[in-house]
N, C-alpha and C positions, 0 to 999 in steps of 0.2 A: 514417545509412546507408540509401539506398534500397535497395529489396526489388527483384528481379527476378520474384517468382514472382505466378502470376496471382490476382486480387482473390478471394477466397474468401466476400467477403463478398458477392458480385454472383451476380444467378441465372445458372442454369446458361445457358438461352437465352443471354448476352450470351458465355459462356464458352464455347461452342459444342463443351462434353467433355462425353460421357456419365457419366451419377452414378458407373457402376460403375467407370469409368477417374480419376475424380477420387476417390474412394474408395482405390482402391489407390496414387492418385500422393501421397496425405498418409499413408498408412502406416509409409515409415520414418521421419520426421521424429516420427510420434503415438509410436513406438516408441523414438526414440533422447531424446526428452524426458518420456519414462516413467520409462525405466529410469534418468537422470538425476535425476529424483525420488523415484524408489525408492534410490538409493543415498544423497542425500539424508538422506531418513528412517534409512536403515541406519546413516549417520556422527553424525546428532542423537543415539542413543544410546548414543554412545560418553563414558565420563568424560570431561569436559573440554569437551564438545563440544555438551551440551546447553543453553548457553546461549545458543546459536542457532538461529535455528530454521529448518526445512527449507528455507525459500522461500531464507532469506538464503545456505545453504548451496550450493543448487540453481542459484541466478545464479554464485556462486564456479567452480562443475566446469564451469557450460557456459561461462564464458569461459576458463574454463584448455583445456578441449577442444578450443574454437574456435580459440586461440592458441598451442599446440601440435601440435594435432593436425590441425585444420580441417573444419569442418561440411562432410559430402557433401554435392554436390551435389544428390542425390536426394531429399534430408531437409530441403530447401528448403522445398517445400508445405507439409510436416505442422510443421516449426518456426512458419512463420508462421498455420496453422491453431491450434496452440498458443496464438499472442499476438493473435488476434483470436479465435476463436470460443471456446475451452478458458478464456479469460482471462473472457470476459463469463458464462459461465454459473458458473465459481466464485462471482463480483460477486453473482449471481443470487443464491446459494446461501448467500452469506453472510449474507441479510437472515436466514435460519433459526437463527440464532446470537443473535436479538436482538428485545426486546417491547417495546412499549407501557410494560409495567408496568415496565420494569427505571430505564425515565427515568422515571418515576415516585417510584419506589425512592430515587433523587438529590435529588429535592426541586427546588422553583425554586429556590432558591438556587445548590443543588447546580449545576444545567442553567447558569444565570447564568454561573459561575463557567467554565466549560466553552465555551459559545458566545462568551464575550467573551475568551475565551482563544483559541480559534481563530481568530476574526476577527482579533485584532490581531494574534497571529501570521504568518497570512496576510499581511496588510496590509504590516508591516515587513524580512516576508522578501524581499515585492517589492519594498518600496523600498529597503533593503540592496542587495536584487540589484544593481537600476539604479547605485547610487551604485559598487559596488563592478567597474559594466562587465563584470556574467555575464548574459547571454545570455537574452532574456525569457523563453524556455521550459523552460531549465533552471531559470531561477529559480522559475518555477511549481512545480516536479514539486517540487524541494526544500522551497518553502512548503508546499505537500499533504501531502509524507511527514509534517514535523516538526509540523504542526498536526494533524491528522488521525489518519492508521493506521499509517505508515511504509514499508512496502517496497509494501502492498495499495494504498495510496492512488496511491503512485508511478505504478503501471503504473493503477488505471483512472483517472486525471487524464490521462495519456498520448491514453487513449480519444480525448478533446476536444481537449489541447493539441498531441497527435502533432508531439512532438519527434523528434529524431534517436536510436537505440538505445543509443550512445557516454552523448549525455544521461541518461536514463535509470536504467543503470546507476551513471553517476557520484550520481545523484538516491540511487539506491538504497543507495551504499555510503556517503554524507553522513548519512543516517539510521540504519544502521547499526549507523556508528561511534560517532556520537555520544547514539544511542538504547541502546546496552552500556555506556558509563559511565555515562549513568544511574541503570540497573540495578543500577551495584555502588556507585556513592556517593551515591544517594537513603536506604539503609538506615542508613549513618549518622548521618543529620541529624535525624530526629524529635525526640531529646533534646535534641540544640543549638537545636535552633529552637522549642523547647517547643510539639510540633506532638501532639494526641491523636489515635489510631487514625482517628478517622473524617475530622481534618483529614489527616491522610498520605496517605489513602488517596483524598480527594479532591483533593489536589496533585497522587501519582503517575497517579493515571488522568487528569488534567487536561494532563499537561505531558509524559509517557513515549511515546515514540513508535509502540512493536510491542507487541500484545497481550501476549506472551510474557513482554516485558521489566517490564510494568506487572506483570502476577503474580509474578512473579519478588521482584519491587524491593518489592511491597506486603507479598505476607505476610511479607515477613522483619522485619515491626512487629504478627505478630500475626494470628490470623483475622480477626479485625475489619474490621482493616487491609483486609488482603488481598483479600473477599469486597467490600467497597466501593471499592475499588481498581476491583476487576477488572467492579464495575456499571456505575460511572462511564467507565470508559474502552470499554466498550461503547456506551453514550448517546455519547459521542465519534464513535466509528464510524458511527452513525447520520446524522450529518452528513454522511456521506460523499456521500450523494443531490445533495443541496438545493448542496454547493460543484460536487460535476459538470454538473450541469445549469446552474447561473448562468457555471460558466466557460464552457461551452457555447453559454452565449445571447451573452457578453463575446466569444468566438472569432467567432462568425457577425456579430456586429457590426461587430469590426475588420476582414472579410473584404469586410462589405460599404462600409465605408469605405476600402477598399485598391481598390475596382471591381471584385471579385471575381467570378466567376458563383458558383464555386462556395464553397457554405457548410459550414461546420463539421457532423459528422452529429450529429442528434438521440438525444442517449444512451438508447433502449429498453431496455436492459438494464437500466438505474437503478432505473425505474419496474416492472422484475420485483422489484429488490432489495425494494423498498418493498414490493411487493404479500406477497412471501414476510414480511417482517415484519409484516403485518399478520394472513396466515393465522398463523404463531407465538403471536400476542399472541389468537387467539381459538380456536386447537384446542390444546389439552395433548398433546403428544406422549412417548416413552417415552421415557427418559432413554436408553436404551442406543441407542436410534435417532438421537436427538440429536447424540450423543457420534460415531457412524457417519460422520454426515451432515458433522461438522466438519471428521472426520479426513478426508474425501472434498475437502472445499471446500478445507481447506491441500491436499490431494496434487497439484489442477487449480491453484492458484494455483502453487503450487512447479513443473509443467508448465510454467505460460505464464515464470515466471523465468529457466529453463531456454533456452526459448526465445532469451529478451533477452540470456541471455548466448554463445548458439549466433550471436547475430548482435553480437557486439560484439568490436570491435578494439582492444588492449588500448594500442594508440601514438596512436589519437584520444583514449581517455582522457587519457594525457599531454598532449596537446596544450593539455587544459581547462585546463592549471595549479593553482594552488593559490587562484583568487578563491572559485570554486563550493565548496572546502570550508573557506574562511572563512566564506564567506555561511551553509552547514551551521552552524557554529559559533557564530557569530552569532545564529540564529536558534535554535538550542538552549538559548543564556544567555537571551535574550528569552525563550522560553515557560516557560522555569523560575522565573524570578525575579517577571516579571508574574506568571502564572497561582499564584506564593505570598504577591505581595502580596494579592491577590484572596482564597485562601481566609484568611489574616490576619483580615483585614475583615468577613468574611461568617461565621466559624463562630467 
């Protein structure tokens, strides 16, 4: 879906709006994907309901809003101020969620287990893709979510791949779905699979898709479990950098092999992600600031989802079919069954 509204991301010079008039023209858009977030939150703690979390919730009302109701017109700027600017400084803000010490914590093995899980993930989700004739961008954002962080990875892979918003969302609801079953049939298998607390725990943080899900899925084998679980699939998230930026260098490539002038943009924000996990892993901070800081980083990311679904139509989803959430599927059995052959072997 192209956007109409003007580049937010370009100085003011080029936009020829004064700050204070470009200030008040993103205001209702900042306002109707607030309160979409906040209601969000409000429905997470409802029984039943907290096994999803805001962001996932937050994509759900803005395309039912969009699709019933229909994004004003006026809510245009601050929607896509949401999914550019709102979107990169959550990314930012996430690196404070995450140390040095904690991949550490994992061990080489541990990290091993994890990097060669994500890689071949990646790797087979795209060539699945291909084979199965979805669409190379959708297939990216899918390979991200399910190797990666899941709905977070989605939208900043988007950054570099800037697919269509239809995509996207379909990216988003492929991880999802199939990042909630894992959640509730990972807790049965430790004993089947005669897996001990710290191999479960480095399975589910190695192959579970959304932070949430991974805690969720871990400690129901235990603190043990749980608390290594929820390390490991941190160290996960950390890759989030080092795949933006190489897809990044892979996009301005094929651009310039297309005779492109223009190139893919250089993801700055990444390199804040990094810097903020670096000050993390060297100043101690307070827990209760910590905890602040998180719940701020999910409220902007469930913002900019908000956003994605503010801008998504729910008969081009149809359109997608059912390959992209086989391909989901696909690449869901691949990271579970690899990433347990692996910790097999190594623990």
């Amino acid at each position: 879906m192209t956007s109409t509204t003007p580049d937010l991301d370009a100085p003011l010079s080029r936009r020829h709006a004064p700050t204070g008039r470009v200030r008040l023209t993103v205001l209702p858009g900042l306002l109707l994907t607030a309160t979409i977030a906040a209601t969000a939150f409000a429905l997470h703690n409802l029984p039943g309901v907290a096994a999803f979390s805001p962001m996932i919730l937050a994509i759900l009302i803005g395309i039912a809003f969009h699709n019933l109701v229909g994004t004003p017109a006026r809510a245009k700027a601050g929607v896509t101020f949401s999914l550019r600017r709102i979107l990169r400084l959550a990314i930012i803000l996430l690196g404070l969620q995450l140390t040095v010490a904690q991949v550490a914590d994992v061990g080489a093995k541990g990290v091993s287990v994890i990097i060669l899980t994500l890689l071949a993930t990646f790797v087979f989700t795209k060539w699945l893709g291909g084979i199965l004739g979805v669409d190379r961008k959708l297939a990216e954002l899918i390979a991200a979510g399910t190797s990666i962080c899941g709905a977070s990875a989605v939208i900043a892979t988007n950054t570099v791949t800037n697919a269509r918003d239809e995509d996207v969302a379909y990216a988003v609801a492929c991880v999802t779905v199939f990042g909630s079953i894992a959640m509730f049939v990972y807790p049965l298998l430790p004993g089947l699979l005669r897996l001990s607390p710290h191999a479960y725990g480095l399975w589910a943080g190695a192959s579970i898709h959304e932070i949430a899900q991974v805690v969720a899925a871990a400690f129901q084998d235990g603190k043990a479990a749980g608390e290594f679980g929820t390390i490991a699939k941190l160290s996960r998230v950390m890759m989030l950098a080092p795949v933006i930026i190489g897809l990044g260098f892979l996009t301005r490539l094929r651009a310039g092999q297309a005779h492109h002038r223009a190139a893919a943009p250089i993801p700055w924000f990444v390199l804040g992600f990094v810097a903020l996990v670096g000050l993390n892993s060297l100043i101690a901070m307070p827990a209760p600031l910590k905890s602040d800081i998180a719940m701020l980083t999910t409220f902007l990311l469930s913002m900019a989802l908000a956003a994605m679904g503010l801008e998504t139509d729910i008969r081009k989803l149809r359109a997608e079919g059912l390959r992209p959430l086989l391909l989901g599927l696909g690449s869901f059995l691949f990271i579970a069954t690899f990433s347990l052959a692996l910790v097999k072997m190594t623990t």
